[in-house]
N, C-alpha and C positions, 0 to 999 in steps of 0.2 A: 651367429648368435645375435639374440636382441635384445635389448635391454631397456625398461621405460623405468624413471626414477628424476630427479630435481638434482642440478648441477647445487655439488655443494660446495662449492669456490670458484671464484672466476676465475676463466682459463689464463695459465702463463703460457708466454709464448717466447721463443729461443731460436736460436740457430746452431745446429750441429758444424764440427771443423770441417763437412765438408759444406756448408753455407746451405744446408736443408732446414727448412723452418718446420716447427713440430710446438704443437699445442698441447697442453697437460691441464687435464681437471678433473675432479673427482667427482662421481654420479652418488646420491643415496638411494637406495632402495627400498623401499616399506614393507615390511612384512608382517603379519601377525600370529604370535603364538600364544599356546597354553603356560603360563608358570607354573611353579609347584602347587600352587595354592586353585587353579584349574581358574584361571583370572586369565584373559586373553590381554594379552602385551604388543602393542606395538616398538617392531625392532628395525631400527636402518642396518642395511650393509650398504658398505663404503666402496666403490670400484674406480679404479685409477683406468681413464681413458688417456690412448694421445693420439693426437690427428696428425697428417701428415702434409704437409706441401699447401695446397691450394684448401682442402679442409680446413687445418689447420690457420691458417689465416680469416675463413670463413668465422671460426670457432672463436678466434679471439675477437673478433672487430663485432660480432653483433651474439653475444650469449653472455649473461651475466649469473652472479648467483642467485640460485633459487628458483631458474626457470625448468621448465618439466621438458625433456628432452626424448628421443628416442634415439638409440643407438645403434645401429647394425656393424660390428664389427667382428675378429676371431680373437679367441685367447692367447696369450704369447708370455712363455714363461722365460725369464731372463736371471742371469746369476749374474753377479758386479763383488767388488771390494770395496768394503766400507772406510773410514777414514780410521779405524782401527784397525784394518787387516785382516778382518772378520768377511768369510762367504757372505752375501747376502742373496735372499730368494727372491724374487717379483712376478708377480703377474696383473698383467695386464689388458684392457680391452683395447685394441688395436683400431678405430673406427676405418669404416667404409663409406658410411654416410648415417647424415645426425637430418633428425628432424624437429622441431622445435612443436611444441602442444601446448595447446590452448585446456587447459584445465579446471574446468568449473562443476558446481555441485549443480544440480538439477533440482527442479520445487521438491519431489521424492528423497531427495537426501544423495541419492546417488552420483555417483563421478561419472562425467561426461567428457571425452577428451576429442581433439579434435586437431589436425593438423595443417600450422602455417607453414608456409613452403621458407625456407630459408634462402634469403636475395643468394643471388650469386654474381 
């Protein structure tokens, strides 16, 4: 799966008990629809990425918020206990590899994107 949208939080970065480092940040996505009233709305969806290991490190040290990303990652559904005792559902984008994009409008109006390679 791939995913192109603006990091909407800078990523947190952690270490699991078994000492594996894993990056968490949210991607928005733009989308546009009709309302009731037939008025075209732009609407974010919110997607939770985490990066893993050496990504993940990538991900915290040079990506901030609001930069335009692209994501290739799979979907990963996971269930936990919340601090009430309550099922909780998640899903998530799992990355494989992030590319960073250079996003600018063109004289035309239109979006032009374009891609920086990410140091490693």
């Amino acid at each position: 799966m791939m995913l192109v949208g603006h990091l909407a939080a800078n990523p947190e970065m952690r270490q699991t008990k078994g000492g594996k480092n894993v990056a968490n940040f949210p991607i928005a996505i733009n989308r546009s629809a009709l309302d009731d009233e037939g008025n075209r709305q732009e609407i974010a969806d919110f997607h939770r990425v985490v990066a893993w290991q050496g990504l993940g490190e990538i991900c915290d040290k040079y990506l901030v918020k609001g930069m335009p990303v692209l994501v290739e990652g799979r979907l990963v559904n996971g269930v936990f206990e919340s601090e009430a005792g309550k099922k909780q559902y998640r899903t998530e984008i799992v990355a494989d590899s992030l590319q960073v994009l250079n996003w600018k409008k063109s004289k035309s109006g239109a979006n032009e994107v374009s891609i920086d390679p990410v140091p490693a």
